[in-house]
N, C-alpha and C positions, 0 to 999 in steps of 0.2 A: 241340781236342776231346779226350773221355777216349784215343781209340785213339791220339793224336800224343803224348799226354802217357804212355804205357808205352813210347818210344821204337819206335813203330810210324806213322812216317807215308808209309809207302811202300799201307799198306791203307790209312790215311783218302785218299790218292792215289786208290788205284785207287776207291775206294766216293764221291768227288769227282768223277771220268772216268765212272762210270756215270752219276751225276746229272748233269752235265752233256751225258751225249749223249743222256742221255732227255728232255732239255729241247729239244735241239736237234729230235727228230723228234717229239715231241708239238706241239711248235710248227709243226712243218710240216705235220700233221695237223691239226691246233686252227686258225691262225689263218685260213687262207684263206676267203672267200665262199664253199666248196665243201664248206670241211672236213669231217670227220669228225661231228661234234654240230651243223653247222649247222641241222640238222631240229629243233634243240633250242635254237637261239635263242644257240648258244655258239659264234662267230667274232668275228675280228677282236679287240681288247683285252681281251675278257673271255675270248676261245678262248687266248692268251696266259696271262693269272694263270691260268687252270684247268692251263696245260701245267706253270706254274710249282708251283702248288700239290701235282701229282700228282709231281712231279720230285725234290721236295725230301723229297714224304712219304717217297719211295723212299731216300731219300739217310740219311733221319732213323732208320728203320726198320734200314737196310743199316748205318748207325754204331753204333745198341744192340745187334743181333746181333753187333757185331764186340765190343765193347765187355763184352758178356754172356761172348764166348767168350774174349777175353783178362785180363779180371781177376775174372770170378764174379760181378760184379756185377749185379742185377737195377736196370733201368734203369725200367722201368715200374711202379711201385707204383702203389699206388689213390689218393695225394694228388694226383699226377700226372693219373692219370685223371681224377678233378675238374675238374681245369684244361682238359682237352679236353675236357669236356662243357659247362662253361660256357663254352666259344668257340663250339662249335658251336650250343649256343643260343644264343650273341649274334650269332652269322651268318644264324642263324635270323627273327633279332628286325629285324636291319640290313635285311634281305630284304624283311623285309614294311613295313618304315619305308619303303624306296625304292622300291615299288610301290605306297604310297600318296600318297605325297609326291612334290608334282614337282622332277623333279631343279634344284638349282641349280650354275652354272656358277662357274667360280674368275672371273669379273668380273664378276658379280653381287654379289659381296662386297665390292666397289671403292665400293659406297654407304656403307657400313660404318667405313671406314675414317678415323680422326681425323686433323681436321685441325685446327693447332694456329697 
């Protein structure tokens, strides 16, 4: 990362040790039958990516602040912002493909496959 490459890897460390313990307890809030968001349909594997996705945003955010503060760098410009807006419409778009589409399983693809 930019903060390891200004010979600071003692922060990308510590901003690494946050996102990983906030993975650890979103995931014990997120995955269980009980969790947290299970009124919202978010346990089990997908209560998992969600803790992963919220974990990382923290981590990613937590490295441009550090990043901002030790070289003046503006890490976020608006070409960037593009790039996050057409993710999140393409997660938009993937959302509504897999609620109309029924799901296919990885050996369902096992028809597929040449045989020679």
């Amino acid at each position: 990362s930019l903060v390891s490459g200004v010979n600071r890897p003692g922060v990308a460390a510590k901003i690494g040790f946050v996102m990983c313990t906030t993975n650890i307890v979103l995931n014990y809030l997120f995955i269980p039958k009980w969790g947290l968001l299970s009124s919202f349909g978010i346990n089990g594997p997908t209560g998992a990516a969600f803790a992963t996705v919220l974990s990382t945003t923290i981590g990613l955010i937590g490295l441009c602040l550090a990043a901002k503060k030790l070289t003046g760098i503006k890490l976020l410009q608006k070409y960037i912002l593009h790039h996050i807006l057409a993710g999140v419409v393409m997660a938009g778009v993937l959302y509504y493909i897999r609620l109309s589409v029924s799901t296919i399983y990885w050996y369902h693809l096992i028809a597929f496959y040449p045989i020679r």
